[in-house]
Backbone as a chain_set.jsonl record, in Angstrom:
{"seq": "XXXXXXXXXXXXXXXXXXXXXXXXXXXXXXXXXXXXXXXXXXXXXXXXXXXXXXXXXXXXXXXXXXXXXXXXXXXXXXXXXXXXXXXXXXXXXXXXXXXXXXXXXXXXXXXXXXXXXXXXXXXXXXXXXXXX", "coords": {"N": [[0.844, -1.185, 0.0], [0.461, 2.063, -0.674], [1.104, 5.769, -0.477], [-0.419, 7.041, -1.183], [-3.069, 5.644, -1.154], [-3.131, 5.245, 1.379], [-4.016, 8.127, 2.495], [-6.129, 8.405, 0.679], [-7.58, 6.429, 2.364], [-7.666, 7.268, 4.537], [-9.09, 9.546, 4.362], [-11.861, 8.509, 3.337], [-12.993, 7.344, 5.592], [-12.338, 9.605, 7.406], [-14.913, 10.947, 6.179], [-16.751, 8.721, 6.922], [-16.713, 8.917, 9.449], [-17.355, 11.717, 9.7], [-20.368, 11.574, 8.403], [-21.009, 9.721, 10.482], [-21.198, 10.751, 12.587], [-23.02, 13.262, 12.557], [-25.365, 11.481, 11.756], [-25.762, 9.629, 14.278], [-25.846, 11.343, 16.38], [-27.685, 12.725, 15.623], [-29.451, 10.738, 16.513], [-29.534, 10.486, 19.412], [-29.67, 13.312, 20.404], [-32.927, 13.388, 20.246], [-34.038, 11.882, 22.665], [-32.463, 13.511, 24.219], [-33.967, 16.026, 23.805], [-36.377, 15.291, 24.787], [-36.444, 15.082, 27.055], [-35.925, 17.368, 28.478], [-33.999, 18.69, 27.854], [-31.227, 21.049, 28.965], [-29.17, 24.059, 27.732], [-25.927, 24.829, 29.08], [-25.377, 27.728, 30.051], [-27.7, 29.663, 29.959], [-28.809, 32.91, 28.752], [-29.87, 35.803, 30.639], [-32.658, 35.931, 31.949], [-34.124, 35.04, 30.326], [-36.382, 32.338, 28.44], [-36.643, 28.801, 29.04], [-35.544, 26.441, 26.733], [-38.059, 24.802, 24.886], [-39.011, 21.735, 23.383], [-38.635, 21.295, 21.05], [-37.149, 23.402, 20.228], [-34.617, 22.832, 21.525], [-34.151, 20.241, 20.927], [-33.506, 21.044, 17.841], [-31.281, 22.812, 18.734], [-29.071, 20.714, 19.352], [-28.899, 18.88, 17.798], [-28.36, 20.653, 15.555], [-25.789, 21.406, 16.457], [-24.846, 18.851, 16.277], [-24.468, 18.415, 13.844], [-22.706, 20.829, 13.104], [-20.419, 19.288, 14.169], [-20.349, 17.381, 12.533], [-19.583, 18.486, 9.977], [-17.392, 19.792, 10.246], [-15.54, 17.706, 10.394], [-15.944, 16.141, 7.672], [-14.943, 18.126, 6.072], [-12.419, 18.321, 6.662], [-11.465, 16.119, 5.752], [-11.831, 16.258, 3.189], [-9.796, 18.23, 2.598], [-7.524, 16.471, 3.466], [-7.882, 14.53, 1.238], [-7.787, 16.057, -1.291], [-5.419, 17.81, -0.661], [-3.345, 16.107, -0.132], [-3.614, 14.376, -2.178], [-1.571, 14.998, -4.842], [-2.476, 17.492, -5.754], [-4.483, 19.483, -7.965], [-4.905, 22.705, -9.854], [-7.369, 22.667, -10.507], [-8.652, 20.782, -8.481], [-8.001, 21.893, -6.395], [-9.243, 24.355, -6.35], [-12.157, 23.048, -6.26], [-11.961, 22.62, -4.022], [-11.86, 24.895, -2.56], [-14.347, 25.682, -3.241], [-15.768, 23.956, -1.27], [-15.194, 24.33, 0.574], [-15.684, 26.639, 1.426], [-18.484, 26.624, 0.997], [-19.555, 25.041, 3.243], [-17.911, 26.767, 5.439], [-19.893, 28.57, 5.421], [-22.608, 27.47, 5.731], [-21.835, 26.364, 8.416], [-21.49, 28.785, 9.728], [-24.172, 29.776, 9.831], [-25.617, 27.952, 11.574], [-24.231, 27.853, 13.592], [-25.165, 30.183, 14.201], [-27.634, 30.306, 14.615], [-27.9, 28.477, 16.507], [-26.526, 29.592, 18.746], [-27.426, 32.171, 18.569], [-25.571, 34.265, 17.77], [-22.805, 35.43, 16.134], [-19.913, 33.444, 15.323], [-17.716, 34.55, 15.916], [-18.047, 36.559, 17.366], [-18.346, 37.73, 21.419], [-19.325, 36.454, 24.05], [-22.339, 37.296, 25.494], [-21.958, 38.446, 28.736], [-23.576, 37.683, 32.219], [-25.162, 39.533, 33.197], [-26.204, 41.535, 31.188], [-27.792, 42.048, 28.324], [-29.113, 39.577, 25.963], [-28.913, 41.372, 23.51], [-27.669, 44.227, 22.583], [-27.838, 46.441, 21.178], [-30.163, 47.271, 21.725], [-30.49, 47.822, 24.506], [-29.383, 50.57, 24.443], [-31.152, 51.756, 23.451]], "CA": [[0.0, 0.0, 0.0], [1.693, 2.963, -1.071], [1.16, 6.597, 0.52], [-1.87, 7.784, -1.651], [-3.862, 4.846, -0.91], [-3.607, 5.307, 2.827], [-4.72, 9.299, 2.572], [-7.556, 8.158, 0.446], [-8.3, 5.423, 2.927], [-7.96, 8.052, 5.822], [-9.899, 10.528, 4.21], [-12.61, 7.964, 3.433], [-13.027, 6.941, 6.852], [-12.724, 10.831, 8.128], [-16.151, 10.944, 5.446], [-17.673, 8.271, 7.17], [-16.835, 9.691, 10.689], [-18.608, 13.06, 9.565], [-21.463, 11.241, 8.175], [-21.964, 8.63, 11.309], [-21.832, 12.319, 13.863], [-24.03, 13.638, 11.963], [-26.542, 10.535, 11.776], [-25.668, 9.669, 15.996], [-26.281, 13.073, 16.923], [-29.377, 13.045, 15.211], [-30.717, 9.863, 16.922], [-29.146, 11.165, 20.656], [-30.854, 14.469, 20.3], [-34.311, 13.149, 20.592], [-34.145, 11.164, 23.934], [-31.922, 14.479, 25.437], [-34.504, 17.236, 23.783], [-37.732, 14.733, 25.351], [-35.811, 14.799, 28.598], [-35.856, 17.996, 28.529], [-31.999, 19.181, 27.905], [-30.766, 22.891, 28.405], [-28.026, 24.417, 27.943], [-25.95, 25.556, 30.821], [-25.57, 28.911, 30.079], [-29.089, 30.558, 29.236], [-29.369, 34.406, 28.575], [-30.471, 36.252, 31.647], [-34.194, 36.847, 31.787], [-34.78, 34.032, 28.29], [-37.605, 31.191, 28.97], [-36.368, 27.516, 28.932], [-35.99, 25.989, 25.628], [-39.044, 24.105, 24.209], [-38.451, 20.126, 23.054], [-38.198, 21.059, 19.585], [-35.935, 23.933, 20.337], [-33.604, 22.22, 22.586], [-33.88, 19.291, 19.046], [-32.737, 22.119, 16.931], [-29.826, 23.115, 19.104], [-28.468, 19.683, 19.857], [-28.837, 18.69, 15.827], [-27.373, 21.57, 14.484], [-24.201, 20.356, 17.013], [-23.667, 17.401, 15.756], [-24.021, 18.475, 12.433], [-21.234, 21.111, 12.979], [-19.346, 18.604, 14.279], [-19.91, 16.498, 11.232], [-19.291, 19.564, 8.706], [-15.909, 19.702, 10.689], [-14.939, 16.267, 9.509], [-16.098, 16.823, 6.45], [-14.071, 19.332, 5.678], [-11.01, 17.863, 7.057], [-11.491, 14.795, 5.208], [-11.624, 17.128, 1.722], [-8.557, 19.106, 3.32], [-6.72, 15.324, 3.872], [-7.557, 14.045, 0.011], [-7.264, 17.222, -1.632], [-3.804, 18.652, -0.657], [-2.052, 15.088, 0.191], [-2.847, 13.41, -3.041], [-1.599, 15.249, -6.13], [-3.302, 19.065, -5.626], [-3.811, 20.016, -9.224], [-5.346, 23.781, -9.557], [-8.952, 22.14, -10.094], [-8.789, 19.788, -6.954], [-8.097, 22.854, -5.234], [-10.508, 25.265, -6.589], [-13.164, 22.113, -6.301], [-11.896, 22.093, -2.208], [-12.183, 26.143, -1.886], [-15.655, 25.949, -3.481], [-16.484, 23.071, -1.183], [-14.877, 24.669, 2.111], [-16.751, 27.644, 1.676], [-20.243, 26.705, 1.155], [-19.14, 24.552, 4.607], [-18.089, 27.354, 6.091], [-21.38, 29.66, 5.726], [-23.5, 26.625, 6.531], [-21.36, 26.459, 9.917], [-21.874, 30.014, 10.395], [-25.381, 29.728, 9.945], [-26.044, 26.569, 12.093], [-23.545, 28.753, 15.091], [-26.06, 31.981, 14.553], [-28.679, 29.702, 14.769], [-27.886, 27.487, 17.786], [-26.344, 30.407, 19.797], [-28.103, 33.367, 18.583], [-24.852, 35.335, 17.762], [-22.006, 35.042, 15.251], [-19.007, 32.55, 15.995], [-16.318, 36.273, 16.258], [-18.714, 37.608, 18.671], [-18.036, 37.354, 22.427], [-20.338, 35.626, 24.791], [-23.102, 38.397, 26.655], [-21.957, 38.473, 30.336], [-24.72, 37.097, 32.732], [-25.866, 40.917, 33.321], [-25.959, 42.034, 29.971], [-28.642, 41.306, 27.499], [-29.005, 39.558, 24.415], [-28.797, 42.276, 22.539], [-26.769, 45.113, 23.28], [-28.267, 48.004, 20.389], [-31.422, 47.801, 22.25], [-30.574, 47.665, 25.274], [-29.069, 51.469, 24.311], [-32.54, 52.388, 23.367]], "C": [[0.885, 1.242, 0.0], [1.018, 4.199, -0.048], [-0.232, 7.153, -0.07], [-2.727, 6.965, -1.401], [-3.839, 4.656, 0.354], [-4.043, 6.548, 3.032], [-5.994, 8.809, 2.016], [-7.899, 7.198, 1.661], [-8.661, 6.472, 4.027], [-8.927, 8.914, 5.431], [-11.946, 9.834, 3.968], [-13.225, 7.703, 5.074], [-13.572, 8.351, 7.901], [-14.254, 11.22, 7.594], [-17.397, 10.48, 6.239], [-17.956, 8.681, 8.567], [-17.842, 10.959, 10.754], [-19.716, 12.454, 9.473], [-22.335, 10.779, 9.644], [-22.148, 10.201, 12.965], [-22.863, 12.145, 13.695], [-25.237, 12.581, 12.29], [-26.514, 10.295, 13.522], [-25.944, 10.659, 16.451], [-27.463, 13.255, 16.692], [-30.612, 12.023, 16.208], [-30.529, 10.519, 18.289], [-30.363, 12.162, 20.71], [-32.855, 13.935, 20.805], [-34.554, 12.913, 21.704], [-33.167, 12.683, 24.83], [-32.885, 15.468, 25.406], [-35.92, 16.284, 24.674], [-37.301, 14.92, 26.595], [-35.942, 16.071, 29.113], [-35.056, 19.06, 29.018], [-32.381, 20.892, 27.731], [-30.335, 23.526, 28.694], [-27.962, 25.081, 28.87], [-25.827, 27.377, 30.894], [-26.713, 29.766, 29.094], [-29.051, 32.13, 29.781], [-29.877, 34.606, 29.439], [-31.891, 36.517, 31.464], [-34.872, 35.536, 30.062], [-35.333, 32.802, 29.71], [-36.471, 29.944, 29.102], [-36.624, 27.165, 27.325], [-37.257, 25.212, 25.599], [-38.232, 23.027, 23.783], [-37.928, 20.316, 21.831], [-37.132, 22.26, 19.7], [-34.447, 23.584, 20.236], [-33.309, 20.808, 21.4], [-32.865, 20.55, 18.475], [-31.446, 21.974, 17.306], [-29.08, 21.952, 19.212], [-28.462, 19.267, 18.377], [-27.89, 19.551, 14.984], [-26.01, 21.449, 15.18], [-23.708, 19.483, 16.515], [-23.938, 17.472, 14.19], [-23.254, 19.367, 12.082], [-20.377, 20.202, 13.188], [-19.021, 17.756, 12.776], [-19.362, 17.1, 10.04], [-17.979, 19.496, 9.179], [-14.94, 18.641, 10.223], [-14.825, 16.086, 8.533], [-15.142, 17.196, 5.523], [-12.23, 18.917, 5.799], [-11.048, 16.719, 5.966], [-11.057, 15.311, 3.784], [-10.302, 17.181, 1.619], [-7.606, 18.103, 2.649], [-6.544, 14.89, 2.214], [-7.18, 15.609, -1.05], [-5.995, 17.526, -1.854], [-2.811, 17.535, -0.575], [-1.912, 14.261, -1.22], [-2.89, 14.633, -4.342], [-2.677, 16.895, -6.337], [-2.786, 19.608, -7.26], [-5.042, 21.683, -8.798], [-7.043, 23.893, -9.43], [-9.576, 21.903, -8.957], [-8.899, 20.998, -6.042], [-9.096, 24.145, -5.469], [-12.014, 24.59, -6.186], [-13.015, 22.48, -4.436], [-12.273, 23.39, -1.994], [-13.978, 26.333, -1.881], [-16.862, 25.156, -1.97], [-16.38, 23.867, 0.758], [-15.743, 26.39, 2.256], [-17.984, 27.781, 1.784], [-20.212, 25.636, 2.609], [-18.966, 25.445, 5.256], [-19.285, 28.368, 6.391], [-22.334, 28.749, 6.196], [-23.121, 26.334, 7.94], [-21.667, 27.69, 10.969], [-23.535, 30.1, 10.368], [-26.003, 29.042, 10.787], [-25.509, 27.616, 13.409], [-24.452, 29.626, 15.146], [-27.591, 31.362, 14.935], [-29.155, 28.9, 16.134], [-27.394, 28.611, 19.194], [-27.191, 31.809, 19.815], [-26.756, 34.877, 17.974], [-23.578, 34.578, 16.643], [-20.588, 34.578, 15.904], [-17.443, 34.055, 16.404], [-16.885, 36.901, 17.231], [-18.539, 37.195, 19.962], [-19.189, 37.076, 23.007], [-20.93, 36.837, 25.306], [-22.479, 37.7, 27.921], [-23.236, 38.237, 30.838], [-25.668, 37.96, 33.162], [-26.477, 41.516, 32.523], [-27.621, 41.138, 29.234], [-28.294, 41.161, 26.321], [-27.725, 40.454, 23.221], [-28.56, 43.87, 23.228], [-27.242, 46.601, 22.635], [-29.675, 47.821, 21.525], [-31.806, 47.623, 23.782], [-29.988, 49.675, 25.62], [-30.149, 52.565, 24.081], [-33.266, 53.222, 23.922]], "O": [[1.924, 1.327, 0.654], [0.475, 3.859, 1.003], [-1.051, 7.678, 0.684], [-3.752, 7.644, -1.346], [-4.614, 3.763, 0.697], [-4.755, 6.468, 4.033], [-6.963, 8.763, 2.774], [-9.077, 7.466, 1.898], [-9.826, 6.564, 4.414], [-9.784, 9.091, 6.297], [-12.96, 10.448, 4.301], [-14.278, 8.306, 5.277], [-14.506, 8.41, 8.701], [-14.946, 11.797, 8.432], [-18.475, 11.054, 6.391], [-19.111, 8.816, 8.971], [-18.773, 11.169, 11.531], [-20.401, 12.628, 10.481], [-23.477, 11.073, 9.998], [-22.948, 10.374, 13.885], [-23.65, 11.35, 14.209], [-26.061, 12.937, 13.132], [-27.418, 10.91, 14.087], [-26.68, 10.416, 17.408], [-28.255, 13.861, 17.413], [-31.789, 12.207, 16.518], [-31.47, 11.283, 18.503], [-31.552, 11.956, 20.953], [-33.616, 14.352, 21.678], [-35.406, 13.675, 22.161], [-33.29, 12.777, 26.052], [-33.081, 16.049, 26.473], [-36.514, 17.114, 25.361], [-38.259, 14.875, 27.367], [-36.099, 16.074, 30.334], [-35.147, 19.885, 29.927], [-33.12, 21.6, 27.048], [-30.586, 24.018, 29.794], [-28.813, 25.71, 29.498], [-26.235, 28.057, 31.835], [-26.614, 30.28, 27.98], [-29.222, 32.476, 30.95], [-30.713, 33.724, 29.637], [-32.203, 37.45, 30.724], [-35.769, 35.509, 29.219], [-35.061, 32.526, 30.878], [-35.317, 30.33, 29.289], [-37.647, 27.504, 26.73], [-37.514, 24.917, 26.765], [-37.005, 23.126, 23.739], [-36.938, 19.698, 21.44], [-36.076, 21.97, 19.139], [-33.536, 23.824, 19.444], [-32.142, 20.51, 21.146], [-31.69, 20.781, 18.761], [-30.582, 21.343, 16.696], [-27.917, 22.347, 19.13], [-27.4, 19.681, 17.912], [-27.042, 19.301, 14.128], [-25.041, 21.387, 14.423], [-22.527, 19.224, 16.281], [-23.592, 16.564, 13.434], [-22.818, 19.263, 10.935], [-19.428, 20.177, 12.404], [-17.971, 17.566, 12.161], [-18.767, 16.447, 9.183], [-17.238, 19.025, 8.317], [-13.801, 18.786, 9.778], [-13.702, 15.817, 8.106], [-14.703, 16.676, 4.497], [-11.236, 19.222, 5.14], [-10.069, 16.873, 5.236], [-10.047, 14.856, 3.249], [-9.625, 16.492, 0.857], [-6.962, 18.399, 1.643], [-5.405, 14.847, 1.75], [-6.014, 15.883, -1.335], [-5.456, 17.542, -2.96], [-1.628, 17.741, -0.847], [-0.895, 13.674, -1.591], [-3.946, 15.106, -4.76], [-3.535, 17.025, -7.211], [-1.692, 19.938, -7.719], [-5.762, 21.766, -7.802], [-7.762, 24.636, -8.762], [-10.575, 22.425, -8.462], [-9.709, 21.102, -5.121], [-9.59, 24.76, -4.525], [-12.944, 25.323, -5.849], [-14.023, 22.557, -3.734], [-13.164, 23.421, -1.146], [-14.695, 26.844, -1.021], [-18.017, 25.457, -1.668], [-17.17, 23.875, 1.702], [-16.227, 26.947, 3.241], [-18.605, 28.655, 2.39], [-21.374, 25.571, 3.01], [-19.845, 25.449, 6.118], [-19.512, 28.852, 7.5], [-23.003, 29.16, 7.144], [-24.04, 26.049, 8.708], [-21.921, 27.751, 12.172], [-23.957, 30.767, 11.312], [-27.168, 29.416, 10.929], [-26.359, 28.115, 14.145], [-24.686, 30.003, 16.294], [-28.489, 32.004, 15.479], [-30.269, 28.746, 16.633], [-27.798, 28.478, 20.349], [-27.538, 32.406, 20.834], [-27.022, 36.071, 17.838], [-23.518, 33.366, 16.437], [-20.127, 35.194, 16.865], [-16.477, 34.056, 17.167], [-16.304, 37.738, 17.923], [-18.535, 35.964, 19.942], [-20.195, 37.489, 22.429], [-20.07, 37.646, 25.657], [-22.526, 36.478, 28.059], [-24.162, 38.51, 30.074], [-26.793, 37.585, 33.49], [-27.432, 42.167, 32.946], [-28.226, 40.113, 29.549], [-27.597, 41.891, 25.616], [-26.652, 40.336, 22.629], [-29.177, 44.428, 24.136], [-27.127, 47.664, 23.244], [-29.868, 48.883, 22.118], [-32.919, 47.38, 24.247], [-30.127, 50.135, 26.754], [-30.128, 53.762, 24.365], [-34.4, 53.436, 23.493]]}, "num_chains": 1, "name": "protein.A"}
């Protein structure tokens, strides 16, 4: 077995790792959002998630996590075997519509964009209208 046929094998494998998150995360989620999971740090003054909420947020987790793998896995076949200017235009195209679906899934599950700092436990939400 030479050296390109163990990156493809690894990168295969990192594929199926993303995939099986992704799918485990999905079944998990149900039995933690019925239980009625939620997160440890909730927004001062915000309700309790809802079942399907508290779904949402725990789903769109393990499907960052799986976009993370993903991505690495691309990364791994991509640049280790043979990077011609295609392969790598094919990986920028592929790591970018990955990264806005990550940022979307983070603005979605936290409420705020992954560069933004956490509200303090005083502080609200939202900080323009709290200037109001």
């Amino acid at each position: 077995m030479d050296f390109q046929h163990i990156i493809e094998a690894v990168g295969k494998y990192m594929d199926f790792a993303g995939v099986a998150v992704m799918v485990i995360g999905a079944l998990v989620s149900i039995p933690m959002a019925l239980r009625g999971y939620q997160p440890r740090k909730l927004p001062a003054g915000s309700e309790k998630l809802s079942v399907y909420r508290a779904y949402r947020q725990l789903l769109g987790r393990s499907i960052l996590l799986g976009l993370e793998l993903l991505v690495a896995a691309d990364i791994i076949r991509t640049v280790a075997v043979t990077p011609t200017f295609e392969s790598v235009g094919v990986l920028a195209i592929i790591v970018l519509i990955r990264t806005f679906l990550s940022f979307s899934l983070e603005l979605e599950i936290t409420g705020r964009w992954p560069w933004q700092k956490e509200p303090h436990s005083g502080e609200t939400a939202d900080p323009a209208g709290a200037r109001a």
